[in-house]
DRENLO-92616 format. One record per atom (N, C-alpha, C, CB): x, y negated, z negated; residue number from 0; atom name. Coordinates in Angstrom, 1 decimal. Glycine has a CB too. Layout:
BEGIN
+--------+--------+--------+-----+------+
!      u !      v !      w !  nr ! atom !
+--------+--------+--------+-----+------+
!      X !      Y !      Z ! NUM !   CA !
...
+--------+--------+--------+-----+------+
This chain:
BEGIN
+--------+--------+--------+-----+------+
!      u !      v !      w !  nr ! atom !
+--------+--------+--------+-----+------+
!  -31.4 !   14.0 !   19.0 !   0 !    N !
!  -30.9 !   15.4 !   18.6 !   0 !   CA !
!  -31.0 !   15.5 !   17.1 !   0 !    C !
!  -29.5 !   15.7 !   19.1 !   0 !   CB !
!  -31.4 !   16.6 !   16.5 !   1 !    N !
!  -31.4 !   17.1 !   15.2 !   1 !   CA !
!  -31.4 !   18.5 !   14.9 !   1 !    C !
!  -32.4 !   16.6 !   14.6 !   1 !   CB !
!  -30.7 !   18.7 !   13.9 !   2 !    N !
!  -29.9 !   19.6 !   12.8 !   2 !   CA !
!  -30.7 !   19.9 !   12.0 !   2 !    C !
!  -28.9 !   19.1 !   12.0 !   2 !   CB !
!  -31.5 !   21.1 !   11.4 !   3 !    N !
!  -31.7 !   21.7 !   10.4 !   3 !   CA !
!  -31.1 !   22.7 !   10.2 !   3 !    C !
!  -32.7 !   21.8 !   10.2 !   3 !   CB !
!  -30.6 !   23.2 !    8.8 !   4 !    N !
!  -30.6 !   24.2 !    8.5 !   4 !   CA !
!  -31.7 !   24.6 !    6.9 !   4 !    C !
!  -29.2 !   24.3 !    8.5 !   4 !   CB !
!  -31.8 !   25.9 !    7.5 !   5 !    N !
!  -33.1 !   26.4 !    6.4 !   5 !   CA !
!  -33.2 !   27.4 !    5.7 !   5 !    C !
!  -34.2 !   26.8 !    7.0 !   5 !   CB !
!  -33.9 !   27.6 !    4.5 !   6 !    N !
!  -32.9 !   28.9 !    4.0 !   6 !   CA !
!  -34.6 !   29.6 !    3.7 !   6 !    C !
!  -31.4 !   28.7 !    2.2 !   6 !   CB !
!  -34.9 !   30.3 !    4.1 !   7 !    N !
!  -36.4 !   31.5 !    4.1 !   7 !   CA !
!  -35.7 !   32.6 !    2.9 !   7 !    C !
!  -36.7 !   32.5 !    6.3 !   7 !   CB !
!  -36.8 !   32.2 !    2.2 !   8 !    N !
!  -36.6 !   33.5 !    0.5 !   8 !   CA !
!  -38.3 !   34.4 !    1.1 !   8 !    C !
!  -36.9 !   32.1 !   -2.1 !   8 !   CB !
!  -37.9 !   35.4 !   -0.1 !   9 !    N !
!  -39.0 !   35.8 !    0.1 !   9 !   CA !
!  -38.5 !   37.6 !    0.6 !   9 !    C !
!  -39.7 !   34.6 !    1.1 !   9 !   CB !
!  -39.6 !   38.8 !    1.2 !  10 !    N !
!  -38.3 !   39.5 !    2.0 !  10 !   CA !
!  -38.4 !   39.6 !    3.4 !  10 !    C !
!  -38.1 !   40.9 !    1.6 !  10 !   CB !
!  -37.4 !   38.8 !    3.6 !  11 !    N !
!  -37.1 !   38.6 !    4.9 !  11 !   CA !
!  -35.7 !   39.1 !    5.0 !  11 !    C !
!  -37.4 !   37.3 !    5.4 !  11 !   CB !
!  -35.4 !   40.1 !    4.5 !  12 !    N !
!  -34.8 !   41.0 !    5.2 !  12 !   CA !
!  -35.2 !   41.9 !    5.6 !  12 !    C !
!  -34.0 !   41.4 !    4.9 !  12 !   CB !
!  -34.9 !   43.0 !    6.6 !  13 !    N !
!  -35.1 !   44.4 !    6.8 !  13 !   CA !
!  -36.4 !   44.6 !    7.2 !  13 !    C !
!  -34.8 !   45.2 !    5.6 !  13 !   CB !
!  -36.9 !   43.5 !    7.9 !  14 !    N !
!  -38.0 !   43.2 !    8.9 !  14 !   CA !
!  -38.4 !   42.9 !    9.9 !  14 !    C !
!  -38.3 !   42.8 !    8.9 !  14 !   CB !
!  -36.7 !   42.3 !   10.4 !  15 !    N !
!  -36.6 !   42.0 !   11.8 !  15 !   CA !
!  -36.5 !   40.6 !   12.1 !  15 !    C !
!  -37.7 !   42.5 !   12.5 !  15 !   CB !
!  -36.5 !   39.6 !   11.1 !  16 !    N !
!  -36.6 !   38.1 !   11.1 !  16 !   CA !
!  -35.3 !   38.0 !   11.9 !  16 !    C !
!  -36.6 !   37.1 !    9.6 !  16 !   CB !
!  -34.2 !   37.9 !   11.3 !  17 !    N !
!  -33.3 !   37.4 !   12.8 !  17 !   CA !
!  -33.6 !   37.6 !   14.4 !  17 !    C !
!  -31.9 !   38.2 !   12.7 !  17 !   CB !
!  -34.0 !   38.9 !   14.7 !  18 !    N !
!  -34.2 !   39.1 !   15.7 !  18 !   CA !
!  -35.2 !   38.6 !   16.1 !  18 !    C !
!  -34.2 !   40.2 !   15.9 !  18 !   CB !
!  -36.6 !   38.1 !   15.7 !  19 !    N !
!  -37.6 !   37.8 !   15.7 !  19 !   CA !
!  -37.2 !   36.0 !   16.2 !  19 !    C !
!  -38.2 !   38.2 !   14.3 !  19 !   CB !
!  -36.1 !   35.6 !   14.9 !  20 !    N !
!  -35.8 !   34.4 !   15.2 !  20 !   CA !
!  -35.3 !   33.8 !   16.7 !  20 !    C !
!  -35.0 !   34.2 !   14.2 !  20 !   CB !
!  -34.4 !   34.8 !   16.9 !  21 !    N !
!  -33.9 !   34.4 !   17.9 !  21 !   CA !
!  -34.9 !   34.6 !   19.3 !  21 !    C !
!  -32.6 !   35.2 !   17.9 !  21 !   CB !
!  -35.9 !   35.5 !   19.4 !  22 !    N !
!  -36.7 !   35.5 !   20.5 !  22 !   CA !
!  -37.1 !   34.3 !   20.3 !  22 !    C !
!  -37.8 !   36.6 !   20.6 !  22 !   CB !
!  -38.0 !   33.7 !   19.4 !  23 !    N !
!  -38.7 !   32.5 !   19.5 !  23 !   CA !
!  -37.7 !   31.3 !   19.6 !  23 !    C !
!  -39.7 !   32.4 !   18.4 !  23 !   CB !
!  -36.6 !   31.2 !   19.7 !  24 !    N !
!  -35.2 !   30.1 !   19.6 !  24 !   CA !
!  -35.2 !   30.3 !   21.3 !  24 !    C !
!  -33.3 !   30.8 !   18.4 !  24 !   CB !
!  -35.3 !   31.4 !   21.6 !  25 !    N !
!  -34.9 !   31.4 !   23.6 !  25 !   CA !
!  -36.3 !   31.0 !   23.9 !  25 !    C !
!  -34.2 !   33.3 !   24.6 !  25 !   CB !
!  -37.4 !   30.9 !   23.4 !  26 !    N !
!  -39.0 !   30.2 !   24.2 !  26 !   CA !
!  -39.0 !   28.3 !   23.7 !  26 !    C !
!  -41.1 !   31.4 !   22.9 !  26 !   CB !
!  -38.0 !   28.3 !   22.8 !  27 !    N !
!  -37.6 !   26.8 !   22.9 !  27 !   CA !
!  -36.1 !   26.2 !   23.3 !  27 !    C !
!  -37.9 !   26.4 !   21.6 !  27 !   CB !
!  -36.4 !   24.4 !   23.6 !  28 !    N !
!  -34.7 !   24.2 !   24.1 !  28 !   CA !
!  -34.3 !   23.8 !   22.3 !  28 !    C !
!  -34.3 !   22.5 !   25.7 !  28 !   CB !
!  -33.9 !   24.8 !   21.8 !  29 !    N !
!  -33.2 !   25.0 !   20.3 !  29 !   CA !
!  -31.4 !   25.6 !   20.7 !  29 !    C !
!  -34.4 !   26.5 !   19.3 !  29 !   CB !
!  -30.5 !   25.1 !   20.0 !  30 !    N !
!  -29.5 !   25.8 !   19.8 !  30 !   CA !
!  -29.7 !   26.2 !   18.5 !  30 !    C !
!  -28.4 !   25.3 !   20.1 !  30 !   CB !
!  -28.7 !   27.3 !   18.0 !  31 !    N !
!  -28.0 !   27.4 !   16.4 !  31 !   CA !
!  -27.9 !   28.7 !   15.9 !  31 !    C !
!  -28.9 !   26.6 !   15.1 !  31 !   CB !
!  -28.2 !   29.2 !   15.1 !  32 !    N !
!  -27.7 !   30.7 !   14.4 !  32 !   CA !
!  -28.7 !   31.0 !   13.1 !  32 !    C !
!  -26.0 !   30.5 !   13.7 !  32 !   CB !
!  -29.1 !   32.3 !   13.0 !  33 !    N !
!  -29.6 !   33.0 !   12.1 !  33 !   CA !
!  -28.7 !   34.0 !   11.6 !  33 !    C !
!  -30.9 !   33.4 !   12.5 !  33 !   CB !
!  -28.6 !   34.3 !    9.8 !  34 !    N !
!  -28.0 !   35.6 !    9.0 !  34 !   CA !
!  -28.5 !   35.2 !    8.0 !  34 !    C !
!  -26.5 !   35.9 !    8.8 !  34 !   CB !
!  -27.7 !   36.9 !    7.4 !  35 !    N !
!  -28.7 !   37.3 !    6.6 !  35 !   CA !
!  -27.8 !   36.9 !    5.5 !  35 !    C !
!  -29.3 !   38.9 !    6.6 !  35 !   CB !
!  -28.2 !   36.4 !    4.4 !  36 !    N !
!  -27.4 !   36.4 !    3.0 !  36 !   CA !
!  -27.2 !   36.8 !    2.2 !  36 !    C !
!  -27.5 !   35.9 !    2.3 !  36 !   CB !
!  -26.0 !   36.4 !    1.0 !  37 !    N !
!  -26.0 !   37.8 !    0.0 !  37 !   CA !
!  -27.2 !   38.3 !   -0.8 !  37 !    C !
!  -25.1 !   37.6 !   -1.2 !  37 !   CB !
!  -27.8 !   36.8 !   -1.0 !  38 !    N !
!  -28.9 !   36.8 !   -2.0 !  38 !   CA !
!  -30.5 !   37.1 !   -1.2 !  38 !    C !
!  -28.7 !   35.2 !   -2.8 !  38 !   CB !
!  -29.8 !   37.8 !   -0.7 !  39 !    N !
!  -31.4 !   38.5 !    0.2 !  39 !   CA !
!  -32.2 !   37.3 !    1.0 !  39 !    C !
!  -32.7 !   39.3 !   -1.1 !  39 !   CB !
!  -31.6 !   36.1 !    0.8 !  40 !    N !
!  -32.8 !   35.1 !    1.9 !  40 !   CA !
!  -32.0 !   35.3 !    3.1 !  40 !    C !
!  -33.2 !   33.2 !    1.5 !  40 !   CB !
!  -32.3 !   34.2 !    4.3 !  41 !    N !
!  -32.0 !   34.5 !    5.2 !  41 !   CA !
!  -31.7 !   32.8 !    5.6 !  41 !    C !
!  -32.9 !   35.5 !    5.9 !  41 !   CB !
!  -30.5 !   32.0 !    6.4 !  42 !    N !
!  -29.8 !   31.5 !    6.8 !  42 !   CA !
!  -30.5 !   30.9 !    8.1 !  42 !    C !
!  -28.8 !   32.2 !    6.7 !  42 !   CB !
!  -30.7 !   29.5 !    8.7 !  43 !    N !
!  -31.0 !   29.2 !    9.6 !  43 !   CA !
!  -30.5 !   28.0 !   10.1 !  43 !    C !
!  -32.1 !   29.3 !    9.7 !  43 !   CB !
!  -30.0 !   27.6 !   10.9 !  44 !    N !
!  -29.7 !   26.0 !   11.7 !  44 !   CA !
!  -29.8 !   26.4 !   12.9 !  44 !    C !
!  -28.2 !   25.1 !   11.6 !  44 !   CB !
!  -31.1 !   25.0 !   12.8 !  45 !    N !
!  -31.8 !   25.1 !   14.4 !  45 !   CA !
!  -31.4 !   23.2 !   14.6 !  45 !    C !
!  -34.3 !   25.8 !   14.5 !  45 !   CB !
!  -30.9 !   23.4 !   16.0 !  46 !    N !
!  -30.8 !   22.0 !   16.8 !  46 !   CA !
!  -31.7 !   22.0 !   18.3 !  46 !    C !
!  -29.1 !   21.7 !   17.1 !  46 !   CB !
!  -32.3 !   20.4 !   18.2 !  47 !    N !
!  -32.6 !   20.2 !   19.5 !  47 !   CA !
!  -33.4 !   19.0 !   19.2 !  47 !    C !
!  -33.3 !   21.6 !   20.3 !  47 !   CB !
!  -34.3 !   18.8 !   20.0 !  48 !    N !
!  -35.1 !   17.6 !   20.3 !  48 !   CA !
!  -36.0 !   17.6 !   18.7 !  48 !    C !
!  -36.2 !   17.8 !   22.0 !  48 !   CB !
!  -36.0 !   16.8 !   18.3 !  49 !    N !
!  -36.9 !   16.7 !   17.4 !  49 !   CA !
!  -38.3 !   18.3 !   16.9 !  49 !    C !
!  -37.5 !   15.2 !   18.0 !  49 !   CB !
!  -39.3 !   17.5 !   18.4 !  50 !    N !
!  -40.5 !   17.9 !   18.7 !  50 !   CA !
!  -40.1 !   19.7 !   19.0 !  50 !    C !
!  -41.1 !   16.8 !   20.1 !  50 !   CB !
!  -38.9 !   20.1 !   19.4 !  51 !    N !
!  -38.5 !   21.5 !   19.7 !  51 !   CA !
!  -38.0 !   22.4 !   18.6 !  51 !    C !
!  -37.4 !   21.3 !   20.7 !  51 !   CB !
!  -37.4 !   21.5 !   18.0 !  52 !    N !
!  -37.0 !   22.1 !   16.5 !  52 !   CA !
!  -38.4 !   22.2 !   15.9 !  52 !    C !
!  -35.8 !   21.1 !   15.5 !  52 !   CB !
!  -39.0 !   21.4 !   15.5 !  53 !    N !
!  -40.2 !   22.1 !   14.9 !  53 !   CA !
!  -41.4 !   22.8 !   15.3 !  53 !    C !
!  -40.6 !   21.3 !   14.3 !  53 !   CB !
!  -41.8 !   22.5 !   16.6 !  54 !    N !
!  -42.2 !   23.6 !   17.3 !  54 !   CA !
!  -41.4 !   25.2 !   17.3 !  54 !    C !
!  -42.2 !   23.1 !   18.7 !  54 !   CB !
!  -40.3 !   25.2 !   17.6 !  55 !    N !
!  -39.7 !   26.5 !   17.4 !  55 !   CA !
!  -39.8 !   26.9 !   15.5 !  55 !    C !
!  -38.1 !   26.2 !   18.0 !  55 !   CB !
!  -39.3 !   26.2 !   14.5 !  56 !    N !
!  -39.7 !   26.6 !   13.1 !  56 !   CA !
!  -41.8 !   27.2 !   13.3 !  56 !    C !
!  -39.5 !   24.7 !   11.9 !  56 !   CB !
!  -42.7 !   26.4 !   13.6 !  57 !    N !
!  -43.5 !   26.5 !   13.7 !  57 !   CA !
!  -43.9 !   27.9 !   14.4 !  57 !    C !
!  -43.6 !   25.5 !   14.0 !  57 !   CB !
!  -43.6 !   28.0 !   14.9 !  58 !    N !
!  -43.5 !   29.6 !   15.9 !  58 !   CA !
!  -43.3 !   30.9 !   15.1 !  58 !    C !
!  -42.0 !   29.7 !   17.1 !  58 !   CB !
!  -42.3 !   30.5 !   14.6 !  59 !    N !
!  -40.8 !   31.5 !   14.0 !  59 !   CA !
!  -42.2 !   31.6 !   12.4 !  59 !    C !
!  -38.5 !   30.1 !   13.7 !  59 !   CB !
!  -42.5 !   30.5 !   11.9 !  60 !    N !
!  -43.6 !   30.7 !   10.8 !  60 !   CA !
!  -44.7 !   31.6 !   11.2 !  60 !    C !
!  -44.3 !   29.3 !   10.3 !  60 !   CB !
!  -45.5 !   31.3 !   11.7 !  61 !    N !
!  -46.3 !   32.0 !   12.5 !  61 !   CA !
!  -46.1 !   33.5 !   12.8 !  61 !    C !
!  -46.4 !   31.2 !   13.6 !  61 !   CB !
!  -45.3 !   33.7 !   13.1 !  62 !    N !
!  -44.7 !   35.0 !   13.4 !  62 !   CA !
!  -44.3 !   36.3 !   11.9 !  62 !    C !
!  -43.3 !   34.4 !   14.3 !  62 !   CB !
!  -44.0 !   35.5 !   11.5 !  63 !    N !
!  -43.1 !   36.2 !   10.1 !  63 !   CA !
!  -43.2 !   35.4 !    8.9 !  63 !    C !
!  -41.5 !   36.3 !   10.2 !  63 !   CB !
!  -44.5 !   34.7 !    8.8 !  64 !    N !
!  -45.1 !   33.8 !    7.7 !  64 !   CA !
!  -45.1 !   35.1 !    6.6 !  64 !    C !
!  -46.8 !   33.0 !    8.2 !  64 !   CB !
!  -45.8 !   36.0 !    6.4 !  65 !    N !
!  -46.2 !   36.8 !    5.7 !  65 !   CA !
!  -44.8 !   37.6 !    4.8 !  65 !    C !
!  -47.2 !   37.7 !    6.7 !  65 !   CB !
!  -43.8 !   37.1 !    5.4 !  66 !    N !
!  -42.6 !   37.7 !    4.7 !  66 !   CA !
!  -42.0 !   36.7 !    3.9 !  66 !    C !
!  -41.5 !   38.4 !    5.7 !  66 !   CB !
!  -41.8 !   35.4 !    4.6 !  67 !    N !
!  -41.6 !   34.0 !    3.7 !  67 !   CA !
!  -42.5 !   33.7 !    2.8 !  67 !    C !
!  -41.6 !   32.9 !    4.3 !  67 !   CB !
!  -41.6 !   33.8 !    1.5 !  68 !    N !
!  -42.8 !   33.2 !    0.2 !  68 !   CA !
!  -42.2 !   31.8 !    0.1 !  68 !    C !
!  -42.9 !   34.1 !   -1.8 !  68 !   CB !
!  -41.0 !   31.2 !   -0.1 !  69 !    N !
!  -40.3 !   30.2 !    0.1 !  69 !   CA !
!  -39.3 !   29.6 !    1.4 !  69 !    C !
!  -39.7 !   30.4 !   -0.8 !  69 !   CB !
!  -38.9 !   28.3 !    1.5 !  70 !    N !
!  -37.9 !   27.8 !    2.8 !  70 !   CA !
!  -37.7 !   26.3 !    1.6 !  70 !    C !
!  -38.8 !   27.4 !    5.0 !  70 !   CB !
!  -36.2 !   26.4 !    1.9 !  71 !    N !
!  -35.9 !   25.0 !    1.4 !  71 !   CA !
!  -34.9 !   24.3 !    2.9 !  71 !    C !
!  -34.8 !   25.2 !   -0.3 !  71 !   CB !
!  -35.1 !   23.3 !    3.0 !  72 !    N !
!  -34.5 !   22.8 !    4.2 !  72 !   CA !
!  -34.0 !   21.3 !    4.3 !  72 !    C !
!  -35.5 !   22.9 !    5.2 !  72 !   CB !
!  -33.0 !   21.2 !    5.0 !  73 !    N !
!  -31.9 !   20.0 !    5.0 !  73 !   CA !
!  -31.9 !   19.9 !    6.6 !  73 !    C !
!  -30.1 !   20.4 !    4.1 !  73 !   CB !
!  -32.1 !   18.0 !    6.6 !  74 !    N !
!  -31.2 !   17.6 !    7.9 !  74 !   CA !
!  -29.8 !   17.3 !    7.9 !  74 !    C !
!  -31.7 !   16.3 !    8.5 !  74 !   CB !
!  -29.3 !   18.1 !    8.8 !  75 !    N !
!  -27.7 !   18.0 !    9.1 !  75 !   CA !
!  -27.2 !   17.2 !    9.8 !  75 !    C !
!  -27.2 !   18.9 !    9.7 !  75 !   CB !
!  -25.8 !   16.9 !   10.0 !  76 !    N !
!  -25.5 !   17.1 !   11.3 !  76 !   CA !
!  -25.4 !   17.7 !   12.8 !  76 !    C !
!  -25.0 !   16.9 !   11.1 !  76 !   CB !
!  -25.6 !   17.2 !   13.8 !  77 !    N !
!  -25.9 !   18.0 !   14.7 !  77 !   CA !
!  -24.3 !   18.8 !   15.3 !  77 !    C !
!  -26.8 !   17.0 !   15.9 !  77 !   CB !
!  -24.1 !   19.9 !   15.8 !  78 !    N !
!  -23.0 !   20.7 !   16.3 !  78 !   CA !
!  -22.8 !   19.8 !   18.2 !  78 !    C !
!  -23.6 !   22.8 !   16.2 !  78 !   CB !
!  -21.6 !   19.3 !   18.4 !  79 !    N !
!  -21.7 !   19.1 !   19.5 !  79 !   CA !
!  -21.4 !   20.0 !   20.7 !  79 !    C !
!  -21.3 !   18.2 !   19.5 !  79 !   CB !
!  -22.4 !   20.3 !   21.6 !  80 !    N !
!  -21.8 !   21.6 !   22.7 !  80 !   CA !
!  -22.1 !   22.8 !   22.7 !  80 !    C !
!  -20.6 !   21.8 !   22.8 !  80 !   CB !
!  -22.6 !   23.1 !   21.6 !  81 !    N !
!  -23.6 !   24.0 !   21.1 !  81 !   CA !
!  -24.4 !   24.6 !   22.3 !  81 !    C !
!  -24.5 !   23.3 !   20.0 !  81 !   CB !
!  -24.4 !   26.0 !   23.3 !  82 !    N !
!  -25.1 !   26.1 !   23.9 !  82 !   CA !
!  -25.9 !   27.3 !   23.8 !  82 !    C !
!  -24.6 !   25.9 !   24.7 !  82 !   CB !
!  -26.1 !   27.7 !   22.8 !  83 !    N !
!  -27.0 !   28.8 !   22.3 !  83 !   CA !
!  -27.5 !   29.2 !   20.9 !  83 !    C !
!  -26.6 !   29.7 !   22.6 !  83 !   CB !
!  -28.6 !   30.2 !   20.7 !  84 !    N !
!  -28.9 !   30.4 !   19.3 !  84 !   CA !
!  -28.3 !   32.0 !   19.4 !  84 !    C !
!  -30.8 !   30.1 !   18.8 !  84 !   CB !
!  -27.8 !   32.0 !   17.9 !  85 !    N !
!  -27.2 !   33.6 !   18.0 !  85 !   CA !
!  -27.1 !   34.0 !   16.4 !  85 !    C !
!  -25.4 !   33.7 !   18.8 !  85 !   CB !
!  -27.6 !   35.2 !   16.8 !  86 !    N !
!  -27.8 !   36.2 !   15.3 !  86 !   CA !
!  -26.0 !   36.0 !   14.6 !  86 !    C !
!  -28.4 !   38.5 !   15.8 !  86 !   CB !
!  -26.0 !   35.6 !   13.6 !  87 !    N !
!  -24.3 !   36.0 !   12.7 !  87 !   CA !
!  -24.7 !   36.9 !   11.9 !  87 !    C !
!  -23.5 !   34.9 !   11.7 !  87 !   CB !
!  -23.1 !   37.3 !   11.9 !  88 !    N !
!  -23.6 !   38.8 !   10.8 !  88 !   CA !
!  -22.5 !   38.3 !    9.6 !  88 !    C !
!  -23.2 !   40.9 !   11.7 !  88 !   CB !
+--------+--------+--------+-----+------+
């Protein structure tokens, strides 16, 4: 099991990325949460199988690459019991 959280600069606000995020989070076995930040980037921790977490990042790029100019990203710890991905506001 593994933890990232990611922080996408760039504008990815007011484009739909959370929502975006979370479709492609339910086409993988990902848990975790997407929001939006003060500083206009946008907030991510995705858990799951290795190979799922980055397939799902991978997706999620693909999708809304064109709005990300930057991502800086950390392995976490994982949340235990965690049974879903959900937009925070």
């Amino acid at each position: 099991m593994e933890r990232r959280r990611i922080i996408f600069f760039g504008h990815v606000q007011g484009v739909g990325f959370r929502a975006t995020a979370r479709s492609v989070a339910s086409a993988h076995q990902v848990t975790g949460w997407v929001r939006n930040e003060a500083d206009a980037s946008v907030a991510m921790e995705v858990q799951g199988r290795p190979a799922d977490v980055e397939a799902c990042l991978a997706d999620l790029r693909s999708r809304m690459g064109r709005f990300i100019q930057g991502e800086r990203a950390l392995t976490i710890p994982a949340v235990p019991d965690e049974a879903a991905f959900l937009v925070r506001r």
